[in-house]
C-alpha positions as CSV (number, residue, x, y, z in Angstrom):
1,X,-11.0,18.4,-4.3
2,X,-8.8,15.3,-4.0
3,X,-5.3,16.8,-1.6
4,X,-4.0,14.1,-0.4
5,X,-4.1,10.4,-1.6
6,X,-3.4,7.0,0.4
7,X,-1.5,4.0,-1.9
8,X,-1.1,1.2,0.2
9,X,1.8,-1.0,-1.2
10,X,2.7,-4.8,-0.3
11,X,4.8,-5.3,-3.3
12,X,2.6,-7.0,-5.5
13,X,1.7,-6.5,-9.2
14,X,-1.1,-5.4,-8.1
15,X,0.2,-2.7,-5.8
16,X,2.1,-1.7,-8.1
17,X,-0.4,-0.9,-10.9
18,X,-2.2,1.1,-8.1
19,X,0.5,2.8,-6.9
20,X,1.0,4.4,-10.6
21,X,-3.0,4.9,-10.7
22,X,-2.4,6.7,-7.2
23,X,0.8,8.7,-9.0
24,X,-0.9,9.7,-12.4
25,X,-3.6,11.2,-9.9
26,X,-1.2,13.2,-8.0
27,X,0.1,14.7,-10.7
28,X,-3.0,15.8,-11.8
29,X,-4.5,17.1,-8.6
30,X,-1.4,18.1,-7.2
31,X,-2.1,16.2,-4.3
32,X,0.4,14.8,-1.8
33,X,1.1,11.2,-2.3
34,X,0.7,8.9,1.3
35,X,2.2,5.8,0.6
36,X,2.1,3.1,3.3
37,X,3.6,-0.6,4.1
38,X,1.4,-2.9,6.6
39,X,3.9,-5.4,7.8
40,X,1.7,-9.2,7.9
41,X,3.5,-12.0,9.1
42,X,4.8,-13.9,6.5
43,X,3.7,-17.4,5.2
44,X,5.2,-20.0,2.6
45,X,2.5,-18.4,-0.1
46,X,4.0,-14.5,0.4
47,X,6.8,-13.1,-1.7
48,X,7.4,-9.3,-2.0
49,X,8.6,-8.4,-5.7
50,X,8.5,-4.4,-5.7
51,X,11.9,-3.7,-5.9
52,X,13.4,-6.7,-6.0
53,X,12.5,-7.4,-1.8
54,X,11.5,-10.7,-1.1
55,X,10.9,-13.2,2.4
56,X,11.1,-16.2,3.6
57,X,8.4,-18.2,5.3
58,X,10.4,-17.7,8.8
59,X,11.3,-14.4,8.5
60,X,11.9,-12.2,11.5
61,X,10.5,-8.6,12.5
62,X,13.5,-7.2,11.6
63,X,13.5,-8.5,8.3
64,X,10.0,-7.9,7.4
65,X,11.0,-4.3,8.3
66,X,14.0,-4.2,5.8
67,X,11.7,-6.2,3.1
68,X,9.3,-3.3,3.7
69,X,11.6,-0.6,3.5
70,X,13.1,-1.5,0.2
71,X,9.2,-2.0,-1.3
72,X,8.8,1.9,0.2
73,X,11.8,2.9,-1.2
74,X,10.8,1.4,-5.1
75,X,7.4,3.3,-4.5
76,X,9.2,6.2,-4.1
77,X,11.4,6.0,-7.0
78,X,7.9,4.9,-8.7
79,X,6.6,8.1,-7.4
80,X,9.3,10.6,-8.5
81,X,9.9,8.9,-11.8
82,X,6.1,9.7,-12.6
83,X,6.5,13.3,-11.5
84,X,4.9,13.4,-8.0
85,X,6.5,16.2,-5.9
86,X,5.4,15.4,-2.2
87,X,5.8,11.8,-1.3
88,X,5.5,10.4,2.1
89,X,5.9,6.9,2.7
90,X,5.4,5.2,5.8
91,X,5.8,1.5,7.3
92,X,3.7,0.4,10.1
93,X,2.3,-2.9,11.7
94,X,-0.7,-4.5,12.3
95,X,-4.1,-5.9,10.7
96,X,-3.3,-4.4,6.9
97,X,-7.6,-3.3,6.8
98,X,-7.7,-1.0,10.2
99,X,-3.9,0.1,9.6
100,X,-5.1,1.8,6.0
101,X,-7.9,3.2,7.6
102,X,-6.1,4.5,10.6
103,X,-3.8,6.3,7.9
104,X,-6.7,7.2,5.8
105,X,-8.7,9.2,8.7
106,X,-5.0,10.7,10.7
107,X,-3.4,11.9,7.5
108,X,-7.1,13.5,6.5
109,X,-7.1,11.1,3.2
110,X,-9.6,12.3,0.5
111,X,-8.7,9.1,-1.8
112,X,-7.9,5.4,-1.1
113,X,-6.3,3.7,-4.6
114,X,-5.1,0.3,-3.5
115,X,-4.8,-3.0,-5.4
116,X,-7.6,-5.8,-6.2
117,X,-5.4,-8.4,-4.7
118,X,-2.2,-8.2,-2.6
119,X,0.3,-11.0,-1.6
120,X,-1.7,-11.8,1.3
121,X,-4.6,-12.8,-0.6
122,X,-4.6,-16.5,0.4
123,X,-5.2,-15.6,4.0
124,X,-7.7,-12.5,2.8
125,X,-10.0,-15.4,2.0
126,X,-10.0,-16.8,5.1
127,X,-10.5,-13.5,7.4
128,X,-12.0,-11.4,5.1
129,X,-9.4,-9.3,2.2
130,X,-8.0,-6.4,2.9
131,X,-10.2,-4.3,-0.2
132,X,-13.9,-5.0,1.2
133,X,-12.9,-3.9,5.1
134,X,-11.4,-0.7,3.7
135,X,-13.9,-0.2,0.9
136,X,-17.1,-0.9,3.4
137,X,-15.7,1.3,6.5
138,X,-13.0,4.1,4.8
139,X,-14.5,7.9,4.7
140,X,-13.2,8.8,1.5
141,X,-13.0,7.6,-2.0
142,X,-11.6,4.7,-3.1
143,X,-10.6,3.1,-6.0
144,X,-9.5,-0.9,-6.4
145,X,-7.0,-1.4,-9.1
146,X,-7.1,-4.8,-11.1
């Protein structure tokens, strides 16, 4: 029985088409909807477009945070405009990989549904992306998105 699922957002397209994957299923399991923000430090190649947020190459904690925030908030509005009852979003820091699966094992997650590729896919080449740490080592189901 799927309860609770985790949609990671970063404010891609590809986060995005997730995120209404992740909704569609709500609605149809009933299940509360986790959605989280890992804040990366920015580069040149990064620009958040869920809700209009976006960063420059220099940006500051604080605006990360904001940037964040306003992709949360669009999720949300995602969320409730495709019927989904109990949302919970959630902004954190850190490695994007063991942030999702830190959320994925303390909110008791029985579904994963993230994006193929995110913003920070240039740098995912070069450590390793986000999708193959969390698909190799989560508990749960979990679906990539194209």
């Amino acid at each position: 029985m799927i309860r609770t699922i985790l949609a990671p957002v970063d404010g891609s397209d590809n986060s995005k088409r997730a995120l209404e994957l992740a909704c569609d299923l709500a609605v149809r399991y009933d299940a509360r909807l986790y959605v989280l923000h890992v804040i990366l430090t920015p580069t040149a190649d990064i620009k958040l477009v869920l809700g209009g947020a976006s960063l420059r190459e220099d940006a500051p904690k604080k605006e990360c945070e904001k940037t964040g925030q306003k992709v949360l908030e669009a999720a949300r509005q995602i969320a409730q405009d495709r019927g989904v009852d109990r949302v919970e979003t959630v902004i954190v820091g850190g490695p994007a990989a063991q942030r999702i699966l830190d959320s994925a094992r303390d909110n008791e997650v029985d579904m994963i549904v993230m994006g193929r590729r995110g913003v920070s896919d240039i740098v995912g080449i070069m450590v390793g992306r986000v999708k193959h740490k969390v698909n190799d080592l989560a508990e749960c189901i979990c679906v990539t998105v194209p």
